[in-house]
N, C-alpha and C positions, 0 to 999 in steps of 0.2 A: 504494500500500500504506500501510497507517496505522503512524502510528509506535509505538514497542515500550510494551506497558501494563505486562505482567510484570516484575515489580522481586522482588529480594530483600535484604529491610529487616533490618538487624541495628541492635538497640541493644543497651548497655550497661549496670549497674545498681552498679557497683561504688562501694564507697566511697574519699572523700579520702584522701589518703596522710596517715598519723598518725608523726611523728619529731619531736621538739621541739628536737633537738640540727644537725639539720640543716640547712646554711645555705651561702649562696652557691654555687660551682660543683656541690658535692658535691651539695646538693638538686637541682639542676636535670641532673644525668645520675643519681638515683636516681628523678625524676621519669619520665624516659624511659624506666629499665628498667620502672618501674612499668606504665606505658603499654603499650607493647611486650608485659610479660605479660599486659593483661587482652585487647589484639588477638588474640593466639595463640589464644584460643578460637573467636572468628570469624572469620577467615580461612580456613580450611581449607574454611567454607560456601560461600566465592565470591560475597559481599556484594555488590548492585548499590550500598548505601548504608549508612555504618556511623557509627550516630548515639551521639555522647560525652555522660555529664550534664554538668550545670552546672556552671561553675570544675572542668574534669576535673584540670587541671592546679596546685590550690591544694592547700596543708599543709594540713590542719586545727587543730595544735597551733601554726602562726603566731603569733604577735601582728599588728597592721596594719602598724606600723614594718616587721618583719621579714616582712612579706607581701608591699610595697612592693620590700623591699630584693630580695627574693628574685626578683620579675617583670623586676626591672633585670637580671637577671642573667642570668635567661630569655632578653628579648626575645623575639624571633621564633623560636626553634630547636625550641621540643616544632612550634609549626607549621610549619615548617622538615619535622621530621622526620614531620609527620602527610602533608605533601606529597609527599617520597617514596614514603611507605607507598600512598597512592591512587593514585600514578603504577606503581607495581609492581604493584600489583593492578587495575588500571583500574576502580577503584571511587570513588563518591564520598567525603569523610568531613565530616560536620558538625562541628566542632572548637568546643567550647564555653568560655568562656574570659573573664577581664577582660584588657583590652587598649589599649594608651594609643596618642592619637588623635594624628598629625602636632603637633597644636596643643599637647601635653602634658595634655590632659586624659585622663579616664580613661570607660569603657565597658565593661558588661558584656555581652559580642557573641557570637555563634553565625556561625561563618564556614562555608560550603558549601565545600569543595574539590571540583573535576572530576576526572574521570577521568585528566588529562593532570598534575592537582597542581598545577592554577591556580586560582584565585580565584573562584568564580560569584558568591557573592552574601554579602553580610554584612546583619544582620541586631543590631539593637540594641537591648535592654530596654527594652520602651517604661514599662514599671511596675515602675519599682524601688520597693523594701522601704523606709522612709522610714530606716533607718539605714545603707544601703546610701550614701546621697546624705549624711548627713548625717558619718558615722562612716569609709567608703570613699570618698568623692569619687567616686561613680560617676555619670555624666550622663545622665539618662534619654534613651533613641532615642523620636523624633519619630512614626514611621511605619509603617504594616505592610509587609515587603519579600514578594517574590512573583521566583522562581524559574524559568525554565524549563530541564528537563534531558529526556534522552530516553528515559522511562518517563513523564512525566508535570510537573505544576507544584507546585511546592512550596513552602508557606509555615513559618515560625516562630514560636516563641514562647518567651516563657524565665519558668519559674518563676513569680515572683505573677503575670503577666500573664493568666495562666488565670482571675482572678478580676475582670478587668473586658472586660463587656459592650461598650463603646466600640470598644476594638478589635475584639473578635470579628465586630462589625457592619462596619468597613472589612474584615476577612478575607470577607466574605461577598461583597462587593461585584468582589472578585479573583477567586474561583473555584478557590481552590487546592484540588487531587487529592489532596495530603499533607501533612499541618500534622506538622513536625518541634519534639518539645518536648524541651528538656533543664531539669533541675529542680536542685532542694535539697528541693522537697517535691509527695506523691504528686500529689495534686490529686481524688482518689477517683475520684466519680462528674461532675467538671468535665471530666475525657479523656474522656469517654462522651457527655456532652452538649455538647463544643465540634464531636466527631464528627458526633453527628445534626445537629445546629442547622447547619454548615455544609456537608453533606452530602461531606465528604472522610474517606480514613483519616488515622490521629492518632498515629505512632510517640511512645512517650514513655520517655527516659533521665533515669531520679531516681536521684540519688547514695544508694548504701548501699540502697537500697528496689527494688519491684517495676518489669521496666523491661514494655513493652505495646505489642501494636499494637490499633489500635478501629477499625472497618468505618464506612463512610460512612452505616449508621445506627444506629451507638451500638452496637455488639457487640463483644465482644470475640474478636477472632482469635489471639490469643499473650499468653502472660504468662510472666514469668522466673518459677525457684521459690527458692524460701531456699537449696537447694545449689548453685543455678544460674542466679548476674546477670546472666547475659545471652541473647539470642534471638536466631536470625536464621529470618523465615517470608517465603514468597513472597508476595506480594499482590497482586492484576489492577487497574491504574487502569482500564482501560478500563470505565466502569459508568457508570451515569445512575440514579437513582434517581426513585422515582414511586408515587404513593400509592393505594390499591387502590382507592380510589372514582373508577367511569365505567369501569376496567382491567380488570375481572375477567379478562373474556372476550376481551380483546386480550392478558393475559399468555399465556392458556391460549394460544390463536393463535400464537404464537411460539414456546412451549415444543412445540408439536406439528409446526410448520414446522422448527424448526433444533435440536431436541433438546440434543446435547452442544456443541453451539456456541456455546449462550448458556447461564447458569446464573441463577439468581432465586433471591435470600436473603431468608426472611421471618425476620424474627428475633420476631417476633409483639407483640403489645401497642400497637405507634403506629399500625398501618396504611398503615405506609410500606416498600415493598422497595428491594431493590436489582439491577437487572437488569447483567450481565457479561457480555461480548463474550469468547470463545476465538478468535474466528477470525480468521488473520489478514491479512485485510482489510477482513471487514466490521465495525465499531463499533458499539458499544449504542448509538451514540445514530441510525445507520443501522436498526436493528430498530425501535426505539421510533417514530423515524420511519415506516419500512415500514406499522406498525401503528395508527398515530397513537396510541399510549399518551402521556397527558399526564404531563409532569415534577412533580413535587411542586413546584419552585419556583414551574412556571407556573400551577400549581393553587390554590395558596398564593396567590398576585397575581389570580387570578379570584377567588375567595372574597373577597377585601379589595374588590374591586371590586364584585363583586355587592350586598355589605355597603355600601359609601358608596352605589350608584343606589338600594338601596330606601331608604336612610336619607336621601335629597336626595329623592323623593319625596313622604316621608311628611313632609316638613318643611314648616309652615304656610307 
């Protein structure tokens, strides 16, 4: 039997907590109730994954001295306390956050919690903001991290990262199902195109702003609204995507063999769908096969191909 595609994605869209008076213990249990209230709105959904913005747990009215002073005081306990919460509800929580490294340096990191409220996978800014490094002492992360959980595999990204190419190409080379973004800023029409370009969904939590999920070819499936920061939608990992040209007549083939068992999203304009498995055990990428529909990826690497033999050809 294949393992489970159906996830249900919750992010959050709230903004920093604003108090300029509060500091040391008092801030970091007003931190928590804060916390605590914006969860209560998505827990009652039953979250397979419940994604925090960026520095969920930072004042906004800080100074840096007093931002510093205040994470000392922290340390580990808003994640402490996000680790219960996922253990009680056996869900995951992506915990977004600055966080100082054994060595006393410092990271702006997206931590995965399991279900069990242990550790999966941490994940470190690989493009920090140049005042972030200069102004925060924050260390930029080296690498793209890649996750597996039991919905699917999951990638990161934090904020300006969305705006370089470099990484999105090592994300490509991983194959993540869901790129988890937590922000300070929207990133527009950049969650729509890191979606298509890497053919995964693209949950995204921006502080104060719209939180979204986007379909493995650039659609939009969920948006928060102004009365309401946060979302939680289902979403099918199981899908393969593939581009109408050579398909026609092999999508129709499928749709007419297994009906409600598979679903085909044309979101129109690129020429790329997205085909979703319901059933389960058999996998889209088991129909695709069945029917030999070619992937967009492999389609994509024939066309480059095709392109370099006529151009080695026609070369003197």
């Amino acid at each position: 039997m294949k393992k489970r595609s159906s996830a249900r994605i919750a992010t959050l869209g709230f903004p920093q907590l604003s108090h300029p008076t509060l500091h040391g213990e008092a801030a970091v249990r007003a931190m928590i109730d804060h916390l605590n209230f914006q969860l209560d709105f998505i827990l009652p959904a039953r979250p397979d994954l419940i994604l925090f913005p960026e520095a969920c747990d930072r004042f906004s009215t800080h100074t840096i001295p007093e931002r510093l002073a205040y994470y000392r005081e922290r340390g580990d306990r808003i994640r402490d306390m996000l680790s219960s919460v996922a253990a009680a509800n056996r869900c995951h929580i992506a915990y977004s956050a600055a966080r100082q490294a054994p060595d006393g340096t410092w990271r702006n990191t997206t931590e995965l919690i399991g279900r069990d409220g242990t550790t999966m996978a941490e994940y470190h800014k690989n493009h920090c903001v140049v005042t972030e490094i200069s102004d925060g002492g924050i260390r930029c992360g080296e690498a793209p991290v890649v996750c597996e959980t039991d919905f699917g595999r999951v990638g990161f990204v934090i904020c300006f990262d969305l705006n370089f190419q470099e990484l999105r190409e090592k994300y490509r080379m991983l194959r993540p199902d869901l790129i988890l973004f937590s922000s300070m800023y929207h990133g527009g029409l950049m969650q729509n195109f890191w979606a298509y370009d890497l053919n995964a969904y693209f949950a995204a939590s921006v502080c104060g702003m719209e939180a979204g999920i986007v379909n493995p070819v650039g659609c939009d499936v969920a948006r928060s609204s102004n009365y309401s920061p946060y979302l939680a939608t289902d979403i099918n990992l199981d899908f393969e995507v593939a581009h109408l040209d050579f398909n026609w007549t092999k999508l129709q083939a499928a749709r007419k063999k297994y009906g409600r068992e598979i679903e085909i999203f044309d979101g129109g304009k690129t020429g790329v769908v997205m085909l979703s498995s319901n059933h389960p055990e058999r996998t889209a990428l088991d129909v695709c096969r069945e029917f030999e529909i070619e992937l967009w990826r492999d389609y994509y690497q024939r066309s480059l191909a095709a392109r370099a033999n006529h151009t080695a050809k026609d070369a003197p």
